[in-house]
DOFI-451094 format. One record per residue (C-alpha): residue number from 1; z, y, x. Coordinates in pm, whole numbers, m for minus. Example, Ala and Ser with C-alpha at 12.3 -4.5 7.8 and 13.67 -1.06 7.14 Angstrom:
% DOFI-451094
<num = 1	pz = 780	py = m450	px = 1230>
<num = 2	pz = 714	py = m106	px = 1367>
% end
This chain:
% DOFI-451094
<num = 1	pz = m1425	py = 6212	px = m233>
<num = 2	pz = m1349	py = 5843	px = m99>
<num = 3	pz = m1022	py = 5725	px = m163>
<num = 4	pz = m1005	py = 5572	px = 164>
<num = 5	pz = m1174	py = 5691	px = 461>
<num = 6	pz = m1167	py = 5399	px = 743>
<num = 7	pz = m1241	py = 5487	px = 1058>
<num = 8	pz = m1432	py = 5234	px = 1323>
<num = 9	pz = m1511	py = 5365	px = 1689>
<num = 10	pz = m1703	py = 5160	px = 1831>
<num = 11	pz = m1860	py = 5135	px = 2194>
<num = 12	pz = m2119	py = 4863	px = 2327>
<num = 13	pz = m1998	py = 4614	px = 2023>
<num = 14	pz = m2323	py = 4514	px = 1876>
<num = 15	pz = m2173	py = 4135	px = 1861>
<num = 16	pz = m1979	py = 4206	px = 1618>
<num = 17	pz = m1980	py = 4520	px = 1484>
<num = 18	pz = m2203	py = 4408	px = 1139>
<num = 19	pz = m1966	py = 4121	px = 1068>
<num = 20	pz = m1665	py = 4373	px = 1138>
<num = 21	pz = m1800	py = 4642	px = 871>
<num = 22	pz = m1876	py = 4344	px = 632>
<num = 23	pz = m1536	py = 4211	px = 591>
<num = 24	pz = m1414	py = 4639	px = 534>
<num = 25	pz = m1751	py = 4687	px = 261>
<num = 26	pz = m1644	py = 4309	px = 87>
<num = 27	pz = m1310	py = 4462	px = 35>
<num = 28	pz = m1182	py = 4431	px = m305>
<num = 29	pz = m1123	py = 4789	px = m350>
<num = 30	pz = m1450	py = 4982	px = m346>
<num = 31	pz = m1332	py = 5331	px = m316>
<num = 32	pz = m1453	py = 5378	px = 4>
<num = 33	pz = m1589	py = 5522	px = 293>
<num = 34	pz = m1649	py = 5347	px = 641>
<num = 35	pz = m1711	py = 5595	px = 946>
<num = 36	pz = m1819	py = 5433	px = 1210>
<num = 37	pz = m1856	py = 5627	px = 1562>
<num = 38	pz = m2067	py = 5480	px = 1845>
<num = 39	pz = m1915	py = 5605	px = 2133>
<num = 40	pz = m2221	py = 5653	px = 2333>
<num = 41	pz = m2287	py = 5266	px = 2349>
<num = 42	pz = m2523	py = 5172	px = 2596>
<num = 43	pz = m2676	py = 4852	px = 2363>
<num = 44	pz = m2760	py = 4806	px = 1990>
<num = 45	pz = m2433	py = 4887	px = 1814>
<num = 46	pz = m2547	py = 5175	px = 1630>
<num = 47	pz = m2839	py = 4964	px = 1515>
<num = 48	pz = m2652	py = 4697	px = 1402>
<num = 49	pz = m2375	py = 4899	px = 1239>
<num = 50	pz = m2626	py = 5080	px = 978>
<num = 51	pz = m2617	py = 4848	px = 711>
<num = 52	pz = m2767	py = 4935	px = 398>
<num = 53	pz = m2464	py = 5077	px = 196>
<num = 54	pz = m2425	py = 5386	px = 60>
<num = 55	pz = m2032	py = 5412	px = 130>
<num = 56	pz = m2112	py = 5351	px = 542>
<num = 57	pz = m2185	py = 5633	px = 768>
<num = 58	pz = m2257	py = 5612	px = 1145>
<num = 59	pz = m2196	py = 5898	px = 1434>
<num = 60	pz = m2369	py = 5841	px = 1752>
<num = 61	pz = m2174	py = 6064	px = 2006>
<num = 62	pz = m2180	py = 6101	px = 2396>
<num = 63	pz = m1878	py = 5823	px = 2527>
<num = 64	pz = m1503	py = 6021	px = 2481>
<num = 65	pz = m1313	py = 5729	px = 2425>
<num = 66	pz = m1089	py = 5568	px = 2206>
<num = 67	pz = m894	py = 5811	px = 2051>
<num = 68	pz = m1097	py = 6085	px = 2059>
<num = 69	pz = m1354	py = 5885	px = 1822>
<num = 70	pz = m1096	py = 5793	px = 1571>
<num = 71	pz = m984	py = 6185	px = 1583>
<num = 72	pz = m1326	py = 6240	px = 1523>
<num = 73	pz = m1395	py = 5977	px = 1256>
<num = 74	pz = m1063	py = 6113	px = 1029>
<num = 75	pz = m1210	py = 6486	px = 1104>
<num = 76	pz = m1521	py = 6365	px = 915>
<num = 77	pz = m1418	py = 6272	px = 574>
<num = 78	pz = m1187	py = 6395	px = 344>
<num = 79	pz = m967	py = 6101	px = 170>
<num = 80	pz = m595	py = 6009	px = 24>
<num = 81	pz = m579	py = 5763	px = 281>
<num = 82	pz = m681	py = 5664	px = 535>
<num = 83	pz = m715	py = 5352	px = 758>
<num = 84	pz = m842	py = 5209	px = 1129>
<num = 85	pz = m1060	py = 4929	px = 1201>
<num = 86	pz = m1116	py = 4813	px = 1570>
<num = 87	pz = m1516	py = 4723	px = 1575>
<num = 88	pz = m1437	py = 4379	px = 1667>
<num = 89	pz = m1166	py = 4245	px = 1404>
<num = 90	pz = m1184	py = 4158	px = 1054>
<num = 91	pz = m1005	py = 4218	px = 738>
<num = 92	pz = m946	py = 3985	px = 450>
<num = 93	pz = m1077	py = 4099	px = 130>
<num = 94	pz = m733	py = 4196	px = m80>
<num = 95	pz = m597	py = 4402	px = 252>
<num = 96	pz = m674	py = 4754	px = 81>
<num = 97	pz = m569	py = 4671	px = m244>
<num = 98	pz = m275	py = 4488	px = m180>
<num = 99	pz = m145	py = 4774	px = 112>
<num = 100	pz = m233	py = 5073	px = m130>
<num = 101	pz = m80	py = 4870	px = m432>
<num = 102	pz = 289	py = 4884	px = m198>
<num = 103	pz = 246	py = 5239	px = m89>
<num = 104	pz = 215	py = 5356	px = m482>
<num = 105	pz = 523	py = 5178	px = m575>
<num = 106	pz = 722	py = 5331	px = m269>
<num = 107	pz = 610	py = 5673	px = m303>
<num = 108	pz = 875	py = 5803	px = m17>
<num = 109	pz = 663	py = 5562	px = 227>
<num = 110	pz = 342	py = 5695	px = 398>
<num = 111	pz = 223	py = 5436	px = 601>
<num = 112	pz = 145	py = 5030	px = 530>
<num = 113	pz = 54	py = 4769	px = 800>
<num = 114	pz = 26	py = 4456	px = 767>
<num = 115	pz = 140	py = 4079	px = 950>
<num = 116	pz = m236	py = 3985	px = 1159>
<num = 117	pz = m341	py = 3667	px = 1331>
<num = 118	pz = m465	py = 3626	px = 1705>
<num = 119	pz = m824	py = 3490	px = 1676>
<num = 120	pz = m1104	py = 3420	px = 1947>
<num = 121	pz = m1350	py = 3384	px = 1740>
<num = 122	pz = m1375	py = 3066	px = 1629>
<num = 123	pz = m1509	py = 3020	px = 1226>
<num = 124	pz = m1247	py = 3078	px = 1015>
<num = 125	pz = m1372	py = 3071	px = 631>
<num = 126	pz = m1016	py = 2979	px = 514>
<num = 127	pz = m890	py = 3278	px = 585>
<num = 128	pz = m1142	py = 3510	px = 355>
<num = 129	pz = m1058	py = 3197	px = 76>
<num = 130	pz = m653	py = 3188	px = 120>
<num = 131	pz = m492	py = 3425	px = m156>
<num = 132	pz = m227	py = 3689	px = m102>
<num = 133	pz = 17	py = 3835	px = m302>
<num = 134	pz = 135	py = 4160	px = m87>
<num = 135	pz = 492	py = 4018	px = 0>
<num = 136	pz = 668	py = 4283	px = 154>
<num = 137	pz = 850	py = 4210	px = 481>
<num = 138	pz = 1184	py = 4428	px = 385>
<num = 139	pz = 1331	py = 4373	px = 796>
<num = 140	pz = 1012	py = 4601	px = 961>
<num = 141	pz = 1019	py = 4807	px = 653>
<num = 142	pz = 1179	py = 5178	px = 612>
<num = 143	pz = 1300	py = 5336	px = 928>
<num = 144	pz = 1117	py = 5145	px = 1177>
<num = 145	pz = 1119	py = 5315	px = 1476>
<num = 146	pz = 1416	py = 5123	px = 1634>
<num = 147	pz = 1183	py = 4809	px = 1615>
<num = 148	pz = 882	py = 4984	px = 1707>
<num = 149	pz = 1016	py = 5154	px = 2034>
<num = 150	pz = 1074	py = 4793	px = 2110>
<num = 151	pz = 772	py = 4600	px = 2058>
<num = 152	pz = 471	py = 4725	px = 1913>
<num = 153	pz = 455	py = 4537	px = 1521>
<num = 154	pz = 208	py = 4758	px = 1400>
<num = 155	pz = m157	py = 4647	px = 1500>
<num = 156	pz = m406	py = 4966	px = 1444>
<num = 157	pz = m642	py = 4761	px = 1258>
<num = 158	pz = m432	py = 4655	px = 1010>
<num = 159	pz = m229	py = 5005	px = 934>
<num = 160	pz = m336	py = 5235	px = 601>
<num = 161	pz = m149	py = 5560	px = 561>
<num = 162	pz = m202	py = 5877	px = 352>
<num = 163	pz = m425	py = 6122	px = 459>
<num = 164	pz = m99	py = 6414	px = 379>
<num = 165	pz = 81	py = 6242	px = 692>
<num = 166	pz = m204	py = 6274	px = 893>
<num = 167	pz = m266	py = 6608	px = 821>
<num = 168	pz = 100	py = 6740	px = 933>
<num = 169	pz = 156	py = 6532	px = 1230>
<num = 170	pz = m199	py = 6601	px = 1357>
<num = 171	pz = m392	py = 6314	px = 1592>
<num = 172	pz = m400	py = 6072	px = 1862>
<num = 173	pz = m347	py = 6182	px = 2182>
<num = 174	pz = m593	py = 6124	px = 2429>
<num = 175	pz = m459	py = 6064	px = 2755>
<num = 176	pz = m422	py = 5661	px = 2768>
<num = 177	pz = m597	py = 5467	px = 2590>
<num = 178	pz = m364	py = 5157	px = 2644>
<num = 179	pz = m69	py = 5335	px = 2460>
<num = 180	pz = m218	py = 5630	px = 2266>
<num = 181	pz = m209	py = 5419	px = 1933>
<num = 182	pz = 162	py = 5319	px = 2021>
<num = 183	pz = 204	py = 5636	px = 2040>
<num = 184	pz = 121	py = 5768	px = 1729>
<num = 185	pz = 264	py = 5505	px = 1565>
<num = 186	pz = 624	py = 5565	px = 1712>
<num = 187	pz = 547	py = 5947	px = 1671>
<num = 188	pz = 486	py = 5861	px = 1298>
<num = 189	pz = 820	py = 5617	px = 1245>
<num = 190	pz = 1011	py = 5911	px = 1322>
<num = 191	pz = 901	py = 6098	px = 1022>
<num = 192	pz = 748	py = 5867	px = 788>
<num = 193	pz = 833	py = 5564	px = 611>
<num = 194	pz = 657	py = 5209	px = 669>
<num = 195	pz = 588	py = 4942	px = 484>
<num = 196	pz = 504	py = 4554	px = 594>
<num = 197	pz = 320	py = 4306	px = 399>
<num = 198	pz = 411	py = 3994	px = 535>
<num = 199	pz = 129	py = 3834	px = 486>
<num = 200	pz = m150	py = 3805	px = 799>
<num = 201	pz = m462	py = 4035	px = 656>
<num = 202	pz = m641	py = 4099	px = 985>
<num = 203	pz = m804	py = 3867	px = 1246>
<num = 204	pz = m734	py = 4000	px = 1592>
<num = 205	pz = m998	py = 3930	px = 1819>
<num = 206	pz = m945	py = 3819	px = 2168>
<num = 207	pz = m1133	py = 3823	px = 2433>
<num = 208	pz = m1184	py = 3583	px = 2762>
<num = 209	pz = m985	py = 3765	px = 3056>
<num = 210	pz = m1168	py = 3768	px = 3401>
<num = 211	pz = m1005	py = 3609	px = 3640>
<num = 212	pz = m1127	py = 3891	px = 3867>
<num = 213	pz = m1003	py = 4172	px = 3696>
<num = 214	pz = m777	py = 4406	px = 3868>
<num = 215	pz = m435	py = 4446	px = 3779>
<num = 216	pz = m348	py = 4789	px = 3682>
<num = 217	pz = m209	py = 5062	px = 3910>
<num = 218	pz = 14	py = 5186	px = 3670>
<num = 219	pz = 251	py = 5002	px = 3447>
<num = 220	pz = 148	py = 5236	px = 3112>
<num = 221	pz = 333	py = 5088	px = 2843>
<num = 222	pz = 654	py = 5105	px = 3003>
<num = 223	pz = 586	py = 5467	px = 3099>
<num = 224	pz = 502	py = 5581	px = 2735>
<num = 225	pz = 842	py = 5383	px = 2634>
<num = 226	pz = 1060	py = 5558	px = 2875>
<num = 227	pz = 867	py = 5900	px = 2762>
<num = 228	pz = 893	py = 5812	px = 2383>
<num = 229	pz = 1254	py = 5744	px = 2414>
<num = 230	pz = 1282	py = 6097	px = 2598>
<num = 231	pz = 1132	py = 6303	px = 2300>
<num = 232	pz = 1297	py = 6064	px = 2045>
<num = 233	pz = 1612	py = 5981	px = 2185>
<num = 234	pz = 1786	py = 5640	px = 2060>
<num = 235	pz = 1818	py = 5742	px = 1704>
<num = 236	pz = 1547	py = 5862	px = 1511>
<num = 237	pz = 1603	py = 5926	px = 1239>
<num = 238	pz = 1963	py = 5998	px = 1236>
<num = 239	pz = 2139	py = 5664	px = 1168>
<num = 240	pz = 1863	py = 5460	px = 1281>
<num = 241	pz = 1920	py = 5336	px = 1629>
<num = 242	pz = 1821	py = 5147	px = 1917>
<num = 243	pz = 1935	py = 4809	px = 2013>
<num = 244	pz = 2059	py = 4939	px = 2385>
<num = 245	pz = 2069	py = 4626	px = 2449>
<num = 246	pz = 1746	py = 4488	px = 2334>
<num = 247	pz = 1585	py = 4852	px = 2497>
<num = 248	pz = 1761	py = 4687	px = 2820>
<num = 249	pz = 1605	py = 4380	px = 2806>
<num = 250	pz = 1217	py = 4488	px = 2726>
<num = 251	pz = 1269	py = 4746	px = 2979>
<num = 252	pz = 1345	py = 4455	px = 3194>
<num = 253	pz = 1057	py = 4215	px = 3104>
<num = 254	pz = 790	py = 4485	px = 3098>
<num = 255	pz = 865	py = 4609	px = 3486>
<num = 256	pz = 944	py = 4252	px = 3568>
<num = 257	pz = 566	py = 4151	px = 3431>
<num = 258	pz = 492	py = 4399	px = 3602>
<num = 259	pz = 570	py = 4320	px = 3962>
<num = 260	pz = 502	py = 3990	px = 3886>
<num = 261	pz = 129	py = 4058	px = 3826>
<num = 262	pz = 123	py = 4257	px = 4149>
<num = 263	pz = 284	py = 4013	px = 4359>
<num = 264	pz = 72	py = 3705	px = 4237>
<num = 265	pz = m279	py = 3876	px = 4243>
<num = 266	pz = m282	py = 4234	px = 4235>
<num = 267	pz = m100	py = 4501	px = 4528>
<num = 268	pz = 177	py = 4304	px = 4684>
<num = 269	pz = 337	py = 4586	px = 4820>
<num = 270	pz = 333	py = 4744	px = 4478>
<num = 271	pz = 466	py = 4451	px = 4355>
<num = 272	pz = 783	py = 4389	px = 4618>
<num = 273	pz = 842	py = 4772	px = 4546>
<num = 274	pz = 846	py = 4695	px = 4232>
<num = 275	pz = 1096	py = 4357	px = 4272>
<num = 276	pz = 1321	py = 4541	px = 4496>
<num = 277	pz = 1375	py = 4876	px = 4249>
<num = 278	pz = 1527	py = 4557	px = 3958>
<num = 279	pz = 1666	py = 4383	px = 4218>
<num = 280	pz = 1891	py = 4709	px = 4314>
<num = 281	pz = 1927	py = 4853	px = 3959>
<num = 282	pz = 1987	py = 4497	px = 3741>
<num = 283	pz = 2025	py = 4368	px = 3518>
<num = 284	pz = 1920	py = 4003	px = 3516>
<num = 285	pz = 1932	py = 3967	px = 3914>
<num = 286	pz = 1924	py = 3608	px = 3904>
<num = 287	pz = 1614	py = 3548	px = 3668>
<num = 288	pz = 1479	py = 3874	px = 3846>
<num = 289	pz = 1461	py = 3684	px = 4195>
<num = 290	pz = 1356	py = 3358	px = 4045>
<num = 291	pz = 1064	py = 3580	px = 3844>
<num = 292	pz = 993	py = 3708	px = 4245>
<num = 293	pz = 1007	py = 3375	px = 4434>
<num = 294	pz = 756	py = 3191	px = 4154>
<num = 295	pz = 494	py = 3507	px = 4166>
<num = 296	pz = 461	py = 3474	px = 4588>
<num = 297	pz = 412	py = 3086	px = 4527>
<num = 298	pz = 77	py = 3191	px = 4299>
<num = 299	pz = m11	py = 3428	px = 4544>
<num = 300	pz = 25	py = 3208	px = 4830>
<num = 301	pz = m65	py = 2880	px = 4687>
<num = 302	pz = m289	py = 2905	px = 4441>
<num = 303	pz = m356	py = 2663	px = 4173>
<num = 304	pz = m715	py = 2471	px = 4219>
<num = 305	pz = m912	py = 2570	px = 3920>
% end
């Protein structure tokens, strides 16, 4: 049995699914097993993910999305941890060493993630090179679900946890795909422990945004937090609250982004609905109208790319 399973769906990534399962197989701990699930990818990913390694395994399965893949890819191996990989990032070599080192000397925590960098892809050998010495970031460790309803610290790629919490508090769901890892990550901060190394450990690829694409119907993420918060409440556990305040103000600024999106290139009569609903309820009238005014400007006068 691997002591770490890590799981990698994966759909039409064959640019960089080989480098992605390189930087998890040059980890310094070897104990491993790497699951990778091709998600019914139309191109060569499942080609290019089967290295020759004896710890990597690769699923080819009709497409069923995010989460049900990574359901599937923790259903497939047995482990005492366990750990996600998105197929396009990239770990430094110390992460699962360094994250299971903190979780054995804090045996009331289950879960470790980790501090991660924004990257687009540019060479970055440094970062393999640079050291780390698994600081631990005490202020989004513990009870963390106060900071976590807020903002969403805990990249997937970069989180390790043992396999015993999976096990009781069962998988992803698989309705969204934009929140369903937020989701199980709040789920989990109300029963489990985390710990933060504050060191950065993953490289976060991003990706060029078309200036075409639609902007979504629904506004997802501030849906989940208003349904989180409704099976939570504002302490979870007891004695470990929300900033009302704070909850206030991201409320705010995610409907507010919202609209704003709408009314500059998306459904403007989404996005006045939208306007209007802040404008009535506050708070932050003031920046709320200016937020407004600047988003019709962009719509009407675009800039000249």
């Amino acid at each position: 049995m691997p002591r770490v399973n890590i799981v990698v769906p994966a759909y039409n990534a064959e640019a960089f699914i080989a480098e992605t399962l390189r930087s998890a197989l040059n980890q310094t701990f070897t104990d491993l097993q790497l699951t990778v699930i091709d998600d019914g990818s139309k191109d060569a990913t499942a080609a290019n993910a089967s290295l020759d390694d004896a710890r990597l395994r690769v699923i080819s399965q009709e497409n069923r999305g995010m989460s049900r893949s990574r359901n599937r890819g923790m259903a497939e191996v047995d482990s005492e941890f366990v750990a996600l990989l998105d197929a396009d990032d990239l770990w430094h070599p110390e992460k699962l060493r360094l994250q299971i080192e903190a979780l054995q000397s804090r045996p009331d925590h289950d879960f470790c993630y980790t501090a991660f960098q924004v990257w687009h892809g540019e060479p970055r050998p440094g970062f393999f090179q640079e050291p780390r010495s698994g600081r631990i970031d005490e202020t989004l460790s513990g009870w963390i679900y106060p900071r976590l309803i807020l903002d969403n610290h805990a990249l997937p790629s970069s989180v390790l946890w043992r396999r015993s919490a999976w096990d009781s508090m069962g998988g992803f769901l698989t309705d969204n795909q934009q929140t369903d890892d937020w989701e199980y990550l709040v789920r989990a901060s109300t029963q489990h422990r985390f710990v933060r190394l504050a060191e950065p450990f993953v490289l976060y690829r991003q990706h060029p945004v078309s200036l075409s694409r639609r902007v979504p119907a629904t506004n997802t993420t501030e849906l989940m937090r208003s349904d989180l918060i409704r099976r939570f409440g504002m302490s979870a556990p007891a004695g470990h609250t929300i900033d009302a305040q704070a909850l206030r103000d991201f409320q705010h600024r995610g409907w507010c982004n919202f609209a704003d999106s709408h009314c500059a290139k998306g459904d403007l009569g989404l996005g006045l609905k939208t306007f209007a609903g802040l404008l009535a309820s506050g708070p932050h009238r003031g920046r709320t109208f200016s937020k407004m005014s600047k988003s019709l400007v962009r719509r009407w006068i675009p800039k000249n790319e």
